[in-house]
C-alpha positions in Angstrom: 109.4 109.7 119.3 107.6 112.0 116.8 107.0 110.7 113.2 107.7 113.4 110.5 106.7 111.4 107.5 104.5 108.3 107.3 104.3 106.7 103.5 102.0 103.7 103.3 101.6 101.2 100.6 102.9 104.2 98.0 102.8 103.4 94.4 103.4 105.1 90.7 102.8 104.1 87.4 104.4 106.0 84.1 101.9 104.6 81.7 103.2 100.4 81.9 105.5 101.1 83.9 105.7 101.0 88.2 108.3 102.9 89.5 107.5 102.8 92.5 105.4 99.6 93.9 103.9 99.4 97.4 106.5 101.5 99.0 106.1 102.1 103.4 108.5 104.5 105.4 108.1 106.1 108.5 110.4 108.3 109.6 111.0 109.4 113.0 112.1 112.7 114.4 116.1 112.8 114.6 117.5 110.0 112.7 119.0 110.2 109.4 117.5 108.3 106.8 119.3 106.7 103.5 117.2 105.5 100.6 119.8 103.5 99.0 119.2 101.6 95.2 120.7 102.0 92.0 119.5 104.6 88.8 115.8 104.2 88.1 115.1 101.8 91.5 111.8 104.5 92.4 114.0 107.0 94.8 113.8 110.5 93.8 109.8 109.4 92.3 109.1 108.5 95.8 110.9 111.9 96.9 108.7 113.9 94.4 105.7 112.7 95.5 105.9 113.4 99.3 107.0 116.6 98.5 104.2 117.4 96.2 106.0 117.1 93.0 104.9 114.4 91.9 101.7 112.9 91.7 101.2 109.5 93.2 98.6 106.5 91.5 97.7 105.1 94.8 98.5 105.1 98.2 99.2 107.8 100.5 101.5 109.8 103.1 101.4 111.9 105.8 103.4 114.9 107.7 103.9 115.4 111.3 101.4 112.9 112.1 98.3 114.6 109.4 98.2 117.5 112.1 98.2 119.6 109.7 97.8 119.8 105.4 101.0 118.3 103.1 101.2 122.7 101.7 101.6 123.8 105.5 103.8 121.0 106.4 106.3 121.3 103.3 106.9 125.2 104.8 108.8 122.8 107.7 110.8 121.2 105.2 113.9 121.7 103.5 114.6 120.2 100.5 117.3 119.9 97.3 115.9 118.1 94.5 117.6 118.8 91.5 121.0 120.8 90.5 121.7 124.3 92.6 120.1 127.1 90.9 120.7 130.4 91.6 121.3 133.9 89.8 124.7 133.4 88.3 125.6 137.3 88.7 124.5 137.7 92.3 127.1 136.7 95.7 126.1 133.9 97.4 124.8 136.5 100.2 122.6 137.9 97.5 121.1 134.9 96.3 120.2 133.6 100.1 118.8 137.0 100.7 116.2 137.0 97.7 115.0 133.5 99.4 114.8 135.0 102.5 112.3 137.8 100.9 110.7 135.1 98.9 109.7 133.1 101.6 109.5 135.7 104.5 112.5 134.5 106.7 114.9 136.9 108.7 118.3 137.7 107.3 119.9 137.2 109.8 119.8 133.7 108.8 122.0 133.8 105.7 125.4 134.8 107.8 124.0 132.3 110.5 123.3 129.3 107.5 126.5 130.4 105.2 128.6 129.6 108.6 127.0 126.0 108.5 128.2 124.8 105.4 131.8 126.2 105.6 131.0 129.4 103.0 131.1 132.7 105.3 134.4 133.7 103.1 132.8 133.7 100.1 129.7 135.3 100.6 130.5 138.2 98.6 131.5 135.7 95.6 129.5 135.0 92.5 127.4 132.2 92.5 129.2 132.1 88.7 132.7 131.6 91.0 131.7 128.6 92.5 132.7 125.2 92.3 130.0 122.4 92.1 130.7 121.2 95.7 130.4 125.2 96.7 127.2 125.3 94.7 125.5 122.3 96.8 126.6 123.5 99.7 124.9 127.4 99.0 121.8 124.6 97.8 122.3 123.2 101.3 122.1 126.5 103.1 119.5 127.4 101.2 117.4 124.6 102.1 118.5 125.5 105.9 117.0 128.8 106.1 113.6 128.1 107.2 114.8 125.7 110.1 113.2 122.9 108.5 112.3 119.6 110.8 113.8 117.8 108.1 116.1 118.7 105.6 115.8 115.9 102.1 118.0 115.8 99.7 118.7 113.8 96.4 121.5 112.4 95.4 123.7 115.1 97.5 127.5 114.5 96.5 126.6 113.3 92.5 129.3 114.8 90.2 131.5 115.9 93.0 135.2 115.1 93.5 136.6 113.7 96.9 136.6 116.9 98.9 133.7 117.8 97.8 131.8 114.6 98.8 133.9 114.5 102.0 132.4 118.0 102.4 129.0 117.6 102.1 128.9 114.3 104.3 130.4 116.1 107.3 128.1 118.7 107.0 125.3 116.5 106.9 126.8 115.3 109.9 126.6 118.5 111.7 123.3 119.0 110.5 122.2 115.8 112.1 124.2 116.2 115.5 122.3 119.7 116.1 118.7 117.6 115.7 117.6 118.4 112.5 115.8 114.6 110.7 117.9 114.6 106.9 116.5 111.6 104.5 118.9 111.1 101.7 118.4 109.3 98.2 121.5 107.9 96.8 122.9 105.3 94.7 126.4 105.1 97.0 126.9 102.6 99.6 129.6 104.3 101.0 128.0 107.1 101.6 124.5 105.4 103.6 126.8 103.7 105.0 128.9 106.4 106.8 126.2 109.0 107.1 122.8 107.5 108.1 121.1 105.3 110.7 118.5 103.8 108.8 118.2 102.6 105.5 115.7 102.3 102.7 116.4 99.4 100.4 115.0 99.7 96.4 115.6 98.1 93.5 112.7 98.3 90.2 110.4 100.3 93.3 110.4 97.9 95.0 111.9 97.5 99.1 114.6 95.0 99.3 115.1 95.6 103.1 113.8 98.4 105.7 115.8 99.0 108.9 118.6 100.5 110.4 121.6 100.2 108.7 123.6 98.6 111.7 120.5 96.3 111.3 121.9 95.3 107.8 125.7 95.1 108.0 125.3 93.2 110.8 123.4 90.0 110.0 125.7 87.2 111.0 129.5 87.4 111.6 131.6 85.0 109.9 135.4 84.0 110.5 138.3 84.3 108.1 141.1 81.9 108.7 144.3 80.5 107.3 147.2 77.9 107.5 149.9 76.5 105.6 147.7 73.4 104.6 144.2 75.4 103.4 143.2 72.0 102.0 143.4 70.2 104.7 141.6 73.1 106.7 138.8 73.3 104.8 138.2 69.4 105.0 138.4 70.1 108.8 136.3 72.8 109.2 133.1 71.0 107.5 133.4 68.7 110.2 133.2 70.8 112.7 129.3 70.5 113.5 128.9 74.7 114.3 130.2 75.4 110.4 127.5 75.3 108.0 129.8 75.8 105.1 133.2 77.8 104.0 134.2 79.8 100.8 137.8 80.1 99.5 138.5 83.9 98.8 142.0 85.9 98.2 143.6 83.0 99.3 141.9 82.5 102.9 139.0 80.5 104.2 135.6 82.0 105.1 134.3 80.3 107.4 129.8 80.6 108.4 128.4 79.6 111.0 125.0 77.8 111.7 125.5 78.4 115.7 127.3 80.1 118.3 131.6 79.4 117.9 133.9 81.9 119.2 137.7 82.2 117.7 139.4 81.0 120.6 137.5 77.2 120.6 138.0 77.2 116.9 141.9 77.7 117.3 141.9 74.7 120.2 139.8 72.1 118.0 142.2 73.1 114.7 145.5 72.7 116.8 144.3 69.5 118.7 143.9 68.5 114.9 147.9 69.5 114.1 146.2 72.2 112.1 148.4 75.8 112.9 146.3 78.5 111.6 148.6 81.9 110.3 145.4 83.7 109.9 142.3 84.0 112.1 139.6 87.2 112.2 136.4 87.5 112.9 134.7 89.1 110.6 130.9 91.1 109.9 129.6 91.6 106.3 129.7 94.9 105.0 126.5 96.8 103.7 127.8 96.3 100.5 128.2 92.6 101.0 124.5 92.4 102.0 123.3 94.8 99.4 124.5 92.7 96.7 123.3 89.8 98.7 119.9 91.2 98.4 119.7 92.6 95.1 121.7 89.6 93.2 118.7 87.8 92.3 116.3 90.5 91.6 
């Protein structure tokens, strides 16, 4: 599978500070990529400096395997770094036209790219009309017009209501689905979590984990039970020599394993123990679960 991007051992100082400390991505052709940590963890400076942005202090990347130089290889990229901005005055048609001049691309690609993101009706509205979920999605199109290889964006659905968001994540969707490599910078779970296959871990620049994101929410399963007696349970349950411990939450047991035990053999060794559980799910930690798991003690 062709790499499109290759960081190794990145790093950025602001005087003191490192924003961004020994950071290594690679990103492969037709994936969608989440760099997920909260304000000021190093994402959009990491952002900035593979697009050219930014400089870096050390380190370095690379495009479409250094076949060619980063100001040729940005022309296959698309990218939204900061707020939409456009000529207020001008239709939405208007505004993706001028870009099309600017950059020497075909107009026939504005009805074609206005169609993607769901704005076809209102390409003969002012930009000024718009509401912030319609501006990101012109920004999107926008981006789009070139057919980039991959399409980057920061912080995508910041500021925007429900619809909006719900918007702009199924049309990353489509995006994706049609073959186009996306890397996304957020600070929302939810939305790595729904919309991308692999995930970028930061917290203070630094990576917390690297991998996909089925890799993450799915480190160990873990069973949730329940009976009449959750005393008694629990003092059950530690005896049991395939438990490693168990957690009282919301009224229910959870239960983690250090081996192997399926819910059926549980049930059988609680009942030959007069133990009648109401309650019994097996369970697989969230990405938020392990996100907090990871960044708790840094």
């Amino acid at each position: 599978m062709e790499t499109i991007l290759n960081i190794k051992n990145l790093n950025k100082f602001y005087g003191k500070l490192q924003a961004v400390k020994n950071v290594s991505l690679e990103i492969k052709k037709g994936n969608v990529y989440g760099i997920l940590g909260p304000n000021g963890s190093g994402k959009s400076t990491t952002l900035g400096i593979v697009l050219g942005v930014v400089n870096k202090s050390s380190g370095d990347y690379e495009w479409f395997d250094g076949k060619m130089p980063t100001h040729e290889a940005l022309k296959k990229v698309g990218a939204i770094i900061e707020r939409p901005n456009f000529y207020p005055y001008m239709t939405a048609k208007q505004n993706l036209e001028l870009v099309c001049k600017i950059k020497n691309i075909n107009y026939n690609k504005v009805h074609e790219k206005l169609a993607l993101v769901g704005l076809l009706d209102r390409e003969n509205s002012k930009f000024s009309t718009f509401s912030l979920g319609m501006k990101q999605r012109l920004a999107i199109a926008s981006a789009l017009l070139n057919d980039p290889e991959i399409l980057i964006l920061d912080e995508p659905t910041n500021g925007l209501d429900p619809q909006g968001i719900h918007q702009i994540r199924d049309i990353i969707r489509l995006i994706a689905s049609q073959g186009t490599t996306i890397l996304l910078a957020s600070h929302l779970l939810d939305e790595v979590e729904k919309v991308c296959s692999h995930v970028l871990v930061l917290r203070k620049g630094e990576i917390l984990y690297s991998g996909t994101v089925h890799g993450m929410s799915n480190k160990e399963d873990f069973l949730e039970v329940s009976s009449s007696n959750n005393s008694e349970l629990q003092s059950l349950l530690v005896q049991h020599p395939a438990v490693e411990k168990t957690e009282l939450e919301d009224g229910k047991l959870l239960v983690y394993l250090n081996q192997p035990l399926d819910a059926a053999t549980l049930n059988q060794y609680l009942f030959s123990k007069s133990i009648v559980l109401n309650h019994l799910v097996k369970r697989k930690h969230s990405l938020e679960e392990q996100f907090l798991e990871l960044t708790k003690n840094n």
